[in-house]
MDAnalysis code that builds the backbone (N, CA, C; Angstrom):
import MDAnalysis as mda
import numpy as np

u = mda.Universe.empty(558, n_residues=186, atom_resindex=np.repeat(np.arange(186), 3), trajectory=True)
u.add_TopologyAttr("name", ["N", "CA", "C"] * 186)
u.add_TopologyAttr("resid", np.arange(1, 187))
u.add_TopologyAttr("resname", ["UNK", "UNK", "UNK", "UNK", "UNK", "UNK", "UNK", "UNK", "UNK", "UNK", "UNK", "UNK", "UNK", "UNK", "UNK", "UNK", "UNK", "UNK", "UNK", "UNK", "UNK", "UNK", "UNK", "UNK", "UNK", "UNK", "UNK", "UNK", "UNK", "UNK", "UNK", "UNK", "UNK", "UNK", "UNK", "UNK", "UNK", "UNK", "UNK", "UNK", "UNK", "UNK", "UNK", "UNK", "UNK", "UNK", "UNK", "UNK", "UNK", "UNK", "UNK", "UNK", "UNK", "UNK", "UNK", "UNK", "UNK", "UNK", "UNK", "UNK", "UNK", "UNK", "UNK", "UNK", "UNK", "UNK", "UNK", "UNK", "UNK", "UNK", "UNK", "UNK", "UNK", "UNK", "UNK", "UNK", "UNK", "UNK", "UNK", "UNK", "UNK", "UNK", "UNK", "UNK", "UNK", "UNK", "UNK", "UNK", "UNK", "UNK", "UNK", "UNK", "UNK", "UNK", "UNK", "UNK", "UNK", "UNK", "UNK", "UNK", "UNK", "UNK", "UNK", "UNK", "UNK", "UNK", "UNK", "UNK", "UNK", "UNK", "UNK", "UNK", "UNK", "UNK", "UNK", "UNK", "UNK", "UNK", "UNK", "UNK", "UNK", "UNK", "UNK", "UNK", "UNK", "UNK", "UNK", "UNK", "UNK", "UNK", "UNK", "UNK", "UNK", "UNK", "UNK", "UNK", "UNK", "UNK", "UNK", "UNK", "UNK", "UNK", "UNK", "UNK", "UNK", "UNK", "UNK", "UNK", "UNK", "UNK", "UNK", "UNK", "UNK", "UNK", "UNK", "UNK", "UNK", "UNK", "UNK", "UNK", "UNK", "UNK", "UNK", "UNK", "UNK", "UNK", "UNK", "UNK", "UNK", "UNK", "UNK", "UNK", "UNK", "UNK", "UNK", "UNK", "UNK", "UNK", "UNK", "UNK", "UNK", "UNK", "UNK", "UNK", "UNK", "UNK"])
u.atoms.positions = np.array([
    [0.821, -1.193, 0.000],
    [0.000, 0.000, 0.000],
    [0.865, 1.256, 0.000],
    [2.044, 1.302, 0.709],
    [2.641, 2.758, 1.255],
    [3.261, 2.438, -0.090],
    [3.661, 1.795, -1.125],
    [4.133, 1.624, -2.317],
    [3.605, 2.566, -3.448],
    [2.353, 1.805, -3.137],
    [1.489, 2.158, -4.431],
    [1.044, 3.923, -4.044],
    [1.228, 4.087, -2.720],
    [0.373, 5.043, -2.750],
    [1.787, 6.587, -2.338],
    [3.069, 6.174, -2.564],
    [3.887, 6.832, -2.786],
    [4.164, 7.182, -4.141],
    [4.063, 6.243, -4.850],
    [4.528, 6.692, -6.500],
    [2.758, 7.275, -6.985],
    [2.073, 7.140, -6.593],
    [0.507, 8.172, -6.928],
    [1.336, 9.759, -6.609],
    [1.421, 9.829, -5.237],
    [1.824, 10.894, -5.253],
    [3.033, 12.078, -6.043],
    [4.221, 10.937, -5.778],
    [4.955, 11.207, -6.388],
    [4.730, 12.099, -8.029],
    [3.735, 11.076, -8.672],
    [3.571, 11.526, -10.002],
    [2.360, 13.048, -10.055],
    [1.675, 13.119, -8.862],
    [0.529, 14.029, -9.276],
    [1.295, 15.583, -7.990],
    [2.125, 15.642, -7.732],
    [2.826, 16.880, -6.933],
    [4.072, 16.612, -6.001],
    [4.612, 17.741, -6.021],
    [6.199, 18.031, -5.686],
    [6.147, 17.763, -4.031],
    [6.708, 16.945, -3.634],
    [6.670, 16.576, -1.737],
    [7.952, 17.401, -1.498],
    [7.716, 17.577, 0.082],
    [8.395, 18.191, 0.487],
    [9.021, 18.062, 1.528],
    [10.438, 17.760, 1.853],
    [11.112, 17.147, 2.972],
    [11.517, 17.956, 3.964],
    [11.688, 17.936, 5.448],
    [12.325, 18.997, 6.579],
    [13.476, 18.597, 6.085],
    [13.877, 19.486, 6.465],
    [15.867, 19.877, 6.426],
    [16.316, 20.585, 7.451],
    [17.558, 20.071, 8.011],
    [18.659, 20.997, 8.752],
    [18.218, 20.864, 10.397],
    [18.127, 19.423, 10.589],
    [17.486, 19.051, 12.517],
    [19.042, 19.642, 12.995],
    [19.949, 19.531, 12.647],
    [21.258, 20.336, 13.433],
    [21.373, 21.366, 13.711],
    [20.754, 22.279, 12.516],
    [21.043, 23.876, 12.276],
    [19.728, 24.434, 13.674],
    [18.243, 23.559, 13.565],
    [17.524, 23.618, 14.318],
    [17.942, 23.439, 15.903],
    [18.353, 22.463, 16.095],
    [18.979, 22.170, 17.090],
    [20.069, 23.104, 17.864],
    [20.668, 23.418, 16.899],
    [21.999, 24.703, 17.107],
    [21.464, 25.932, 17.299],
    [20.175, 26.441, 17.022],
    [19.568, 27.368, 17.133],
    [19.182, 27.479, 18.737],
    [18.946, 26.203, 19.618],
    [18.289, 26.088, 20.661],
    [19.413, 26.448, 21.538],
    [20.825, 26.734, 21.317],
    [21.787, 26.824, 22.212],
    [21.638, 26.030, 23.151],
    [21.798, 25.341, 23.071],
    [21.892, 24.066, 24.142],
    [23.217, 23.682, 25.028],
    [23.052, 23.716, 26.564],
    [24.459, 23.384, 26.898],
    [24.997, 21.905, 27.404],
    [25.915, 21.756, 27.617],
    [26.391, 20.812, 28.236],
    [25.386, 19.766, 28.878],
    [24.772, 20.585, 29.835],
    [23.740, 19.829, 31.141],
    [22.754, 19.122, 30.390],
    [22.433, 20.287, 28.928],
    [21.166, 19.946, 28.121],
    [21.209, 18.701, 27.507],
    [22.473, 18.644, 26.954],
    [22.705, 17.091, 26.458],
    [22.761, 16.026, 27.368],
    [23.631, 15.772, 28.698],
    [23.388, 15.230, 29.466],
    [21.922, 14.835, 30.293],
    [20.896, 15.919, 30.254],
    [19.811, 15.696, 30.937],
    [20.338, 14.920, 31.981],
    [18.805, 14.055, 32.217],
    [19.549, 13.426, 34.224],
    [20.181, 11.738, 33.241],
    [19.707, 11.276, 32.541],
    [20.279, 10.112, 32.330],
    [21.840, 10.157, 32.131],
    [22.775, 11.390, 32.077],
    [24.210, 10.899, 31.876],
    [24.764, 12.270, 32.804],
    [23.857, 12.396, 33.724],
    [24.196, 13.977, 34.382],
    [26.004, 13.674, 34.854],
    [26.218, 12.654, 35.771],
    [27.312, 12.322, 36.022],
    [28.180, 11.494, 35.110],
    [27.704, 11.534, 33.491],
    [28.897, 10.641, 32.727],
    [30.148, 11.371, 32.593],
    [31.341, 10.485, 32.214],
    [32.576, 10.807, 32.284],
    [33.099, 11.311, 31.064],
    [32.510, 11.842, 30.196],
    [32.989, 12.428, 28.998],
    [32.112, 13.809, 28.312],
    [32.680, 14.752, 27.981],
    [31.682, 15.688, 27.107],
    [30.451, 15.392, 26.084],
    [29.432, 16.089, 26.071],
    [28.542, 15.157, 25.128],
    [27.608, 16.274, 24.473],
    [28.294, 17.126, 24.826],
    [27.420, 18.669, 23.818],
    [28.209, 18.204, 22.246],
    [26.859, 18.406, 21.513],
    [27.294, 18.030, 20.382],
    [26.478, 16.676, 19.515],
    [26.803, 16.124, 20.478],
    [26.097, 14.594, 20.064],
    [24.472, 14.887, 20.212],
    [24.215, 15.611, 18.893],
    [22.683, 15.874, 18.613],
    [21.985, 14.401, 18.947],
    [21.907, 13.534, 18.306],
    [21.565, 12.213, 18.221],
    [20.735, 11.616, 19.953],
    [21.724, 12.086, 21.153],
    [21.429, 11.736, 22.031],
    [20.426, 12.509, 22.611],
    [20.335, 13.807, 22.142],
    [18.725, 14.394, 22.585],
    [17.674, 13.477, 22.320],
    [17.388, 12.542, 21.897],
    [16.381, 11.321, 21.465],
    [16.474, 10.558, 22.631],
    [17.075, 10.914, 23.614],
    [17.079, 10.460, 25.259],
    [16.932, 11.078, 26.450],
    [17.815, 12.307, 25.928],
    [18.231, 13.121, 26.973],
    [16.924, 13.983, 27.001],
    [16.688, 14.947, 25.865],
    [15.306, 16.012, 25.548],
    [14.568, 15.689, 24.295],
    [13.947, 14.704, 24.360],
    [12.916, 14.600, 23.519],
    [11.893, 14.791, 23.297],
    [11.169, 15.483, 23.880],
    [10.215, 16.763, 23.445],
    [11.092, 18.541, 23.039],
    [12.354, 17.996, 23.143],
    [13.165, 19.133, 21.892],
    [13.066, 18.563, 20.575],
    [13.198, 17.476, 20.521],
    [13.399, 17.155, 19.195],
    [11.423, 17.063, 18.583],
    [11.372, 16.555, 19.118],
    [9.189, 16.090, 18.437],
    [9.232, 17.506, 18.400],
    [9.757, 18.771, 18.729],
    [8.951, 19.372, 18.615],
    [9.522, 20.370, 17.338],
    [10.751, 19.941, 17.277],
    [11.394, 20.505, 15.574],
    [10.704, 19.949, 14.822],
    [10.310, 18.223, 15.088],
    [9.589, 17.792, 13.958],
    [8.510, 18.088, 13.824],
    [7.876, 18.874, 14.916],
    [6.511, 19.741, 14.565],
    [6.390, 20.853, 14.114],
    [7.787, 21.072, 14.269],
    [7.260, 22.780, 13.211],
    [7.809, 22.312, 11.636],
    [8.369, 21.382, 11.355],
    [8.770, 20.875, 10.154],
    [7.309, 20.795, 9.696],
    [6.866, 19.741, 10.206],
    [5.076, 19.252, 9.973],
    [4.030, 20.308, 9.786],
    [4.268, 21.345, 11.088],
    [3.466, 22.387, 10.692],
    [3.690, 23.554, 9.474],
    [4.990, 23.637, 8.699],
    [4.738, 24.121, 7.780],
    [4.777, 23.627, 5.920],
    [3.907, 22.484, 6.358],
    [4.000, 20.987, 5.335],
    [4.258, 20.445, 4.762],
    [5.468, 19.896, 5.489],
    [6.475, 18.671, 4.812],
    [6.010, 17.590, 4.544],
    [6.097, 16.485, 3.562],
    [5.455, 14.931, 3.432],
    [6.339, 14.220, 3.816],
    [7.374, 14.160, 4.379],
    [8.436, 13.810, 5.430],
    [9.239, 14.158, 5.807],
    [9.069, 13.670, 6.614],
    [10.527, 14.054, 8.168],
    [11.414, 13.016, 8.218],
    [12.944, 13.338, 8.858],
    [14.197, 12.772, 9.046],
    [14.257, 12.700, 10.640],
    [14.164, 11.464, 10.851],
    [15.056, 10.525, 12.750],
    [15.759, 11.782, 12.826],
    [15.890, 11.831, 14.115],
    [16.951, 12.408, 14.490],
    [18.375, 11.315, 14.551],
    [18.584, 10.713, 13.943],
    [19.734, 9.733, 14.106],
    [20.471, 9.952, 13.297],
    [20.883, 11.040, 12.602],
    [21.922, 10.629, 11.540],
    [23.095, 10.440, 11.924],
    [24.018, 10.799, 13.124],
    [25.000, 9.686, 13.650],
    [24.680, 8.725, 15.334],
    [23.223, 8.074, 14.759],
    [23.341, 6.799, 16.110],
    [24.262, 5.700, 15.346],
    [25.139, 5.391, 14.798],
    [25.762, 4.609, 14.509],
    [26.342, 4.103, 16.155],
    [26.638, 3.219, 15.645],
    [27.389, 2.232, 17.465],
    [29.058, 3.296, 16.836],
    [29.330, 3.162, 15.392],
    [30.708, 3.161, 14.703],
    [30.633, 5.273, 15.417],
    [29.633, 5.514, 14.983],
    [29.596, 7.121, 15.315],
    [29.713, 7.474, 16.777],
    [29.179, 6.689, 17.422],
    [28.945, 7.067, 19.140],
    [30.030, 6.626, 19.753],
    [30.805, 5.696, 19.138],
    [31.798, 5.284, 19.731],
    [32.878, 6.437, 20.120],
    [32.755, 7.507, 19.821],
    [33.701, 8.785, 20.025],
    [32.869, 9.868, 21.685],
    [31.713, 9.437, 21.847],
    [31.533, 9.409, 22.897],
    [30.908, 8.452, 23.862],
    [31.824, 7.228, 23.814],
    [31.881, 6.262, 24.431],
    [30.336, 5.695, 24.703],
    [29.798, 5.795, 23.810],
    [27.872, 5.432, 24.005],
    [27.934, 4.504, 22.763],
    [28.411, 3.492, 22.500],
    [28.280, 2.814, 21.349],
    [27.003, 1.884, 21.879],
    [27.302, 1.733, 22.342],
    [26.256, 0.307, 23.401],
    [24.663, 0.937, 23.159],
    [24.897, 2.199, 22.894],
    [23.270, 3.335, 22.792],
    [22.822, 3.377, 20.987],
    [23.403, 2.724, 20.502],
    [22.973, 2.926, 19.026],
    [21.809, 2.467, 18.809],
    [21.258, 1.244, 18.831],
    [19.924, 0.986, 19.026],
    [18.916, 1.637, 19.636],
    [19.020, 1.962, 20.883],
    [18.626, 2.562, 21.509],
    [18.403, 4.249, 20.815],
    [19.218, 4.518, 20.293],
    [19.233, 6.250, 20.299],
    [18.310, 6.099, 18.519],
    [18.331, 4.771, 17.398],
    [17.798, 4.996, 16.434],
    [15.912, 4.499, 16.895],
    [15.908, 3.636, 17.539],
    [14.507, 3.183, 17.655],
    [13.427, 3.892, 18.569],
    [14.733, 4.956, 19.892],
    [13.790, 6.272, 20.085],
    [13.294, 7.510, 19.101],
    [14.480, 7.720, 18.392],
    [14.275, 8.557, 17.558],
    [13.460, 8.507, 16.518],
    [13.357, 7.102, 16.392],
    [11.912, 6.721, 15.453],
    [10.626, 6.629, 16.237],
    [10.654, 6.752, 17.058],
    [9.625, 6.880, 17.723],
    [8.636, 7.708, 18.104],
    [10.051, 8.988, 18.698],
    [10.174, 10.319, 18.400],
    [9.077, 10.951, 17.146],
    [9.815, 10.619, 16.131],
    [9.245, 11.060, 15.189],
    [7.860, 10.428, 14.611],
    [7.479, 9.540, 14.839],
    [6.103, 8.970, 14.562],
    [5.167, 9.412, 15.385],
    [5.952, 9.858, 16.432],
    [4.880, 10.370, 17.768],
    [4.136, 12.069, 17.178],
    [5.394, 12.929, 16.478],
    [5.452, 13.756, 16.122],
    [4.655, 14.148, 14.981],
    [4.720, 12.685, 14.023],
    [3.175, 12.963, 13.351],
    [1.820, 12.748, 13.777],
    [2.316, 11.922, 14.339],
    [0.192, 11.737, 15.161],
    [-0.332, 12.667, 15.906],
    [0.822, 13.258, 16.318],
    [0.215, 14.473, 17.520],
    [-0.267, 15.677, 16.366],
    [0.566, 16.025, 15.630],
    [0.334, 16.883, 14.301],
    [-0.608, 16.444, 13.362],
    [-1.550, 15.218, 13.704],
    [-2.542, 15.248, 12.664],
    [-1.859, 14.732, 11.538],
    [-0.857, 14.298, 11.007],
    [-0.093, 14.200, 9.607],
    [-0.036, 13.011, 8.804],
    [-0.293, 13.197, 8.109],
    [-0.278, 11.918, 7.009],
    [1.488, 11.969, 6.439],
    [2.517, 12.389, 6.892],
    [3.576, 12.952, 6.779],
    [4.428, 11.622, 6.723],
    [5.601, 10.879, 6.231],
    [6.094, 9.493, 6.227],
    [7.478, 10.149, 7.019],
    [7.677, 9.251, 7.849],
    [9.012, 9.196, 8.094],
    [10.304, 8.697, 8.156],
    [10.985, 9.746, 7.391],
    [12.384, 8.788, 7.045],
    [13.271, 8.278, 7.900],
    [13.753, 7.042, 8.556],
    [15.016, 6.831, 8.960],
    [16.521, 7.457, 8.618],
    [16.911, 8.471, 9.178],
    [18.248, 8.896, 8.787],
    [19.306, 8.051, 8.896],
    [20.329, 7.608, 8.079],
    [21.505, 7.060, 8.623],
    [22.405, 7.459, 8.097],
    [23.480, 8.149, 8.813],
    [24.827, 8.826, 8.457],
    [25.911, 7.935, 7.870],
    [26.772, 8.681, 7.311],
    [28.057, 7.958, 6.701],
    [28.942, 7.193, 7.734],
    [28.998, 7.783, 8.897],
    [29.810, 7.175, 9.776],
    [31.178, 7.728, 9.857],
    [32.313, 8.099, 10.308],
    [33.007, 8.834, 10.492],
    [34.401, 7.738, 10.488],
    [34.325, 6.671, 10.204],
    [35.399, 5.816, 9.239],
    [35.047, 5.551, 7.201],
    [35.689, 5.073, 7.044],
    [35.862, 4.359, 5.396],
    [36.428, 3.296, 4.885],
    [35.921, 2.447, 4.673],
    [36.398, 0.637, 4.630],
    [37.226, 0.577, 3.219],
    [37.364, 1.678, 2.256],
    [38.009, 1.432, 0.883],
    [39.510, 1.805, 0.940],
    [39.514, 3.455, 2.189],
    [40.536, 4.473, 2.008],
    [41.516, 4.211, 2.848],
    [42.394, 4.106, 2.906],
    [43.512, 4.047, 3.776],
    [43.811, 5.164, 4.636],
    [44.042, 5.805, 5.996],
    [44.148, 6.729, 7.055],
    [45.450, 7.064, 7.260],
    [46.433, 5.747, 6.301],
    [47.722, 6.011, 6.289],
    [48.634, 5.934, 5.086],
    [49.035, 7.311, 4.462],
    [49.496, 7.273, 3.208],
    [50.923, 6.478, 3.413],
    [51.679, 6.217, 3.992],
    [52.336, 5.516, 3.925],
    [52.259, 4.025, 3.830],
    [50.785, 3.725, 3.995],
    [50.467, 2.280, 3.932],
    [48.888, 2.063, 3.713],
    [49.147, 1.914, 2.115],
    [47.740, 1.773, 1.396],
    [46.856, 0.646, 1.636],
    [46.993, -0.098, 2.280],
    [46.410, -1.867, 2.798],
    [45.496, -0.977, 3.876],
    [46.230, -0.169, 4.996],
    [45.574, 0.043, 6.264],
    [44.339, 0.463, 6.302],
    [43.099, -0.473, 7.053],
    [41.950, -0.115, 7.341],
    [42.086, 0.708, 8.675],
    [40.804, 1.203, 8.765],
    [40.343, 1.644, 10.328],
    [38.979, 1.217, 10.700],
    [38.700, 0.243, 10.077],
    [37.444, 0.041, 9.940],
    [37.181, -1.439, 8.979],
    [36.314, -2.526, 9.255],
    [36.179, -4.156, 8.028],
    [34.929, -3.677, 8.013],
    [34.801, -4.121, 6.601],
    [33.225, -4.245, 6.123],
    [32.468, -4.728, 7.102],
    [32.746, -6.120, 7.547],
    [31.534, -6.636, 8.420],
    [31.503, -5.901, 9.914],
    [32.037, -5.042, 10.331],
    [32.273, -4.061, 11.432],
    [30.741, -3.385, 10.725],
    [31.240, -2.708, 9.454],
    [30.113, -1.885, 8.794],
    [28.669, -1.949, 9.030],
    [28.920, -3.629, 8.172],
    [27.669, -4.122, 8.060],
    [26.911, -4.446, 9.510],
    [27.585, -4.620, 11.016],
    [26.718, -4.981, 11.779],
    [26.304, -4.049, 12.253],
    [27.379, -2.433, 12.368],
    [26.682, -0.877, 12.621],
    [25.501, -1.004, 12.039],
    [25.519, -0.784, 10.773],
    [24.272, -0.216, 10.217],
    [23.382, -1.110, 10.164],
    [23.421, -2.852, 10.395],
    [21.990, -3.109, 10.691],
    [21.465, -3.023, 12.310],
    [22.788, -2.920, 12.923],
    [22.017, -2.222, 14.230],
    [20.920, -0.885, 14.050],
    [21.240, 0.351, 13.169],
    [20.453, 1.006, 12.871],
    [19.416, 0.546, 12.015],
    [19.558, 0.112, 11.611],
    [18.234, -0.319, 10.835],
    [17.089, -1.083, 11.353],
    [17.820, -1.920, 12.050],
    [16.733, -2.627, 13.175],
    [16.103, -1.790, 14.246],
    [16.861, -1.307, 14.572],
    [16.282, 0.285, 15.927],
    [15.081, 0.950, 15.020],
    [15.515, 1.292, 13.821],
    [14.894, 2.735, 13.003],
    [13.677, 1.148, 12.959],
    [13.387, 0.315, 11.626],
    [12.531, -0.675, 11.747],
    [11.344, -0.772, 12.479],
    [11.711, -1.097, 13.745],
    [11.291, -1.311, 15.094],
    [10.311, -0.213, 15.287],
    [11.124, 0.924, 15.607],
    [10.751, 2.613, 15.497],
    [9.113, 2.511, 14.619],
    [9.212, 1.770, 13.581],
    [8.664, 2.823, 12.578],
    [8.132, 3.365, 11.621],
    [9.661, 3.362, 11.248],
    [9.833, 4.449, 10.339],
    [9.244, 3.896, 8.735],
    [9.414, 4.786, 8.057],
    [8.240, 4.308, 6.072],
    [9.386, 4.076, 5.693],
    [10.683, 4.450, 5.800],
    [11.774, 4.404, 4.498],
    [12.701, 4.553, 5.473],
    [14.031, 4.071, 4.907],
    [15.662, 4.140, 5.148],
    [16.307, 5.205, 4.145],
    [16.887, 6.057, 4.716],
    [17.701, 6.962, 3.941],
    [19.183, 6.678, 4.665],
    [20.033, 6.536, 3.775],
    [21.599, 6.617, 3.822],
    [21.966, 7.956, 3.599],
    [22.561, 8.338, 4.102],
    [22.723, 9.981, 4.092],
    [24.183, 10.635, 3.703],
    [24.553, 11.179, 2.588],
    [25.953, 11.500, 2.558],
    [27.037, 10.548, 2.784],
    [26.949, 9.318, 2.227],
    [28.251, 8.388, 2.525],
    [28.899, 8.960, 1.454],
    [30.406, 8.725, 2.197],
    [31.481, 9.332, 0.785],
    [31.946, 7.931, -0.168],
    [31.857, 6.751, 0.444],
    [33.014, 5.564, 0.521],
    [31.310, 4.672, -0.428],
    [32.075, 4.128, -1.260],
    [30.737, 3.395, -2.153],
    [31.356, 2.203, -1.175],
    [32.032, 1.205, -0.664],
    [32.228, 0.415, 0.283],
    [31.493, 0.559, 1.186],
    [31.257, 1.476, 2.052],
    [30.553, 1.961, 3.330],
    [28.869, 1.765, 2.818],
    [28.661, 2.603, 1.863],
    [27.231, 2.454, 1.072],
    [26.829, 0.991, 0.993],
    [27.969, 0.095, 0.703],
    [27.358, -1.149, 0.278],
    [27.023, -2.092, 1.419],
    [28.121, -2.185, 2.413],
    [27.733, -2.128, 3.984],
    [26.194, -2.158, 4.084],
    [25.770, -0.879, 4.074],
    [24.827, -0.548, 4.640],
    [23.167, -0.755, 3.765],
    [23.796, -1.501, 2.610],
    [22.967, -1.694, 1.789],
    [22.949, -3.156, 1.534],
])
């Protein structure tokens, strides 16, 4: 059904997607504490920044970007997940939260259309990830990974299963640079 009744649309008017949950987000000046909320009030590392984890920490910040997305009428919205990767979080030691941070955030956002009345679909975001399984990190030694495909491949079906779970109408891969990484995740 969500098949048939995407390419109807598709063919009879121009849809229209939210853009820029970071720039939104960055707008809210948010500090330190904000990201932490009470679930990591005492964690041992910085975590301003890691948009992704507001899908724990303040999530009625985020439903509610996706409501003004909704309210000025988008036919879909983007997770806030574009780096819950386990491979992405691993830089603030929350890898173990990747599931967790994609299947709230899908949640998030489904919540965000029902409350808005919306017939609106929502996309699963998933980021490139902040390694590359093709490129070498060391020009002196073109072999060297930082990263194996099947590392890849179990990140991103961790996200996919979270977002899934969540949700969500569609999977979007978002800005991968590495056609390796793409295939990973595909």
């Amino acid at each position: 059904m969500l098949k048939k009744e995407f390419a109807k649309l598709l063919n009879a008017q121009i849809l229209v997607m939210d853009g820029a949950m970071g720039t939104q987000i960055q707008s809210k000046k948010l500090l330190e504490e904000d990201f932490r909320g009470e679930l990591f009030k005492k964690y041992n590392k910085d975590l301003k920044g890691n948009y992704d984890l507001l899908n724990l920490t303040q999530p009625e910040i985020i439903k509610e970007i996706h409501k003004s997305f909704l309210d000025k009428g988008c036919d879909f919205i983007q997770t806030n997940t574009f780096n819950s990767s386990s491979i992405s979080q691993k830089d603030y030691g929350l890898q173990e939260k990747a599931y967790e941070l994609n299947l709230t955030g899908a949640k998030i956002a489904k919540e965000a259309v029902s409350e808005a009345n919306s017939n609106a679909w929502v996309i699963g975001s998933i980021g490139p990830t902040n390694t590359t399984a093709s490129i070498s990190p060391d020009v002196t030694d073109p072999s060297k990974r930082n990263i194996l495909f099947d590392e890849l491949v179990i990140s991103y079906r961790e996200c996919i299963d979270g977002l899934m779970e969540g949700g969500v109408d569609f999977l979007m891969f978002e800005t991968i640079f590495d056609t390796l990484n793409a295939k990973a995740g595909i």
